[in-house]
C-alpha positions as CSV (number, residue, x, y, z in Angstrom):
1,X,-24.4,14.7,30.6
2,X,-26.2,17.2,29.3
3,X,-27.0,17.9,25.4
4,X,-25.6,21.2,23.7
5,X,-28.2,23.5,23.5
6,X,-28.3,25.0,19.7
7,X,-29.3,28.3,19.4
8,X,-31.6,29.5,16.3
9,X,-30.1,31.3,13.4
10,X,-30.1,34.8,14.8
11,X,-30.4,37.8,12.6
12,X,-27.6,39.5,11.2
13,X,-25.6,36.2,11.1
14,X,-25.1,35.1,7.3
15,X,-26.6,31.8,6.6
16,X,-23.8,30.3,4.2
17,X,-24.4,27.8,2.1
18,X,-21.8,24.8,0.9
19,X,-22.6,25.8,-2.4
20,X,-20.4,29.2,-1.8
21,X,-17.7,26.9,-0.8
22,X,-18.1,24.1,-3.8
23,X,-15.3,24.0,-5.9
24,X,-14.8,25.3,-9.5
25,X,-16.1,22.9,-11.4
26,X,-14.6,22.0,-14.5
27,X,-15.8,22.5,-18.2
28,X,-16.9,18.9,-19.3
29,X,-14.6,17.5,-21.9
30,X,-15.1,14.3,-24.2
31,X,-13.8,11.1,-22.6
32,X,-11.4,9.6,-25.1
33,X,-11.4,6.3,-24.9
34,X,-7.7,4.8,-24.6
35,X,-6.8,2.3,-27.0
36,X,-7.0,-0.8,-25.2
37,X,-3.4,-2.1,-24.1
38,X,-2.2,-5.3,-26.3
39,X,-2.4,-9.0,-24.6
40,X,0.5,-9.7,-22.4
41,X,2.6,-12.7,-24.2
42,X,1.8,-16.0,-22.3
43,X,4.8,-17.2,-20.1
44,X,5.5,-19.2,-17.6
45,X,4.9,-18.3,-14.1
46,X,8.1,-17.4,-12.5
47,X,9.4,-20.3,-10.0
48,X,8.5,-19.5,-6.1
49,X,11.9,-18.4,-4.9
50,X,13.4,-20.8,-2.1
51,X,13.7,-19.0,1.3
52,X,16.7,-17.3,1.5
53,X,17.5,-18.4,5.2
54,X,16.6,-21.5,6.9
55,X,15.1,-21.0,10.4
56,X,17.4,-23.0,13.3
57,X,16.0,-25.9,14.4
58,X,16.8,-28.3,17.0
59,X,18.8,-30.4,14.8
60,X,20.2,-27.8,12.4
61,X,21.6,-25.3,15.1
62,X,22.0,-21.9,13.7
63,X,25.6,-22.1,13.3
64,X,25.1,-25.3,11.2
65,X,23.0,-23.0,9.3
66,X,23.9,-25.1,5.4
67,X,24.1,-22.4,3.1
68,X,25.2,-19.3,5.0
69,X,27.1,-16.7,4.3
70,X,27.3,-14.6,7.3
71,X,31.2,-16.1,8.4
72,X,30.0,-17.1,11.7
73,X,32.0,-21.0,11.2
74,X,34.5,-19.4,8.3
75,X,33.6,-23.0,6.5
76,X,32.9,-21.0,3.4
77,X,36.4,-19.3,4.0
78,X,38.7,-21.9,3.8
């Protein structure tokens, strides 16, 4: 593998410079400081929510899944 020869800046080529391609910059305005946000009032910490499905095991067989609501014994039917 061979490196890229770079050629020199030739004449007649414009040298540009990133300085063409900067953007606008915008006129400098005061910072105004926001008024600071008042303290949150202290609760509780909400309780960790229980899972909402309970993996099958080998002695809770998915369809003795306690709780369910997907009809697959119609206990919750009758």
């Amino acid at each position: 593998y061979a490196a890229p020869q770079y050629s020199a800046p030739q004449a007649g080529v414009p040298q540009y410079s990133a300085q063409q391609y900067a953007a606008p910059q915008a006129p400098a305005q005061p910072q105004v400081q926001a008024p600071a946000p008042p303290p949150a009032p202290a609760q509780a910490p909400a309780p960790e929510p229980g899972p909402i499905y309970e993996a099958p095991t080998a002695t809770r067989p998915l369809w003795e899944n306690p709780g369910n609501d997907d009809f697959s014994d119609f206990s919750d039917m009758m």
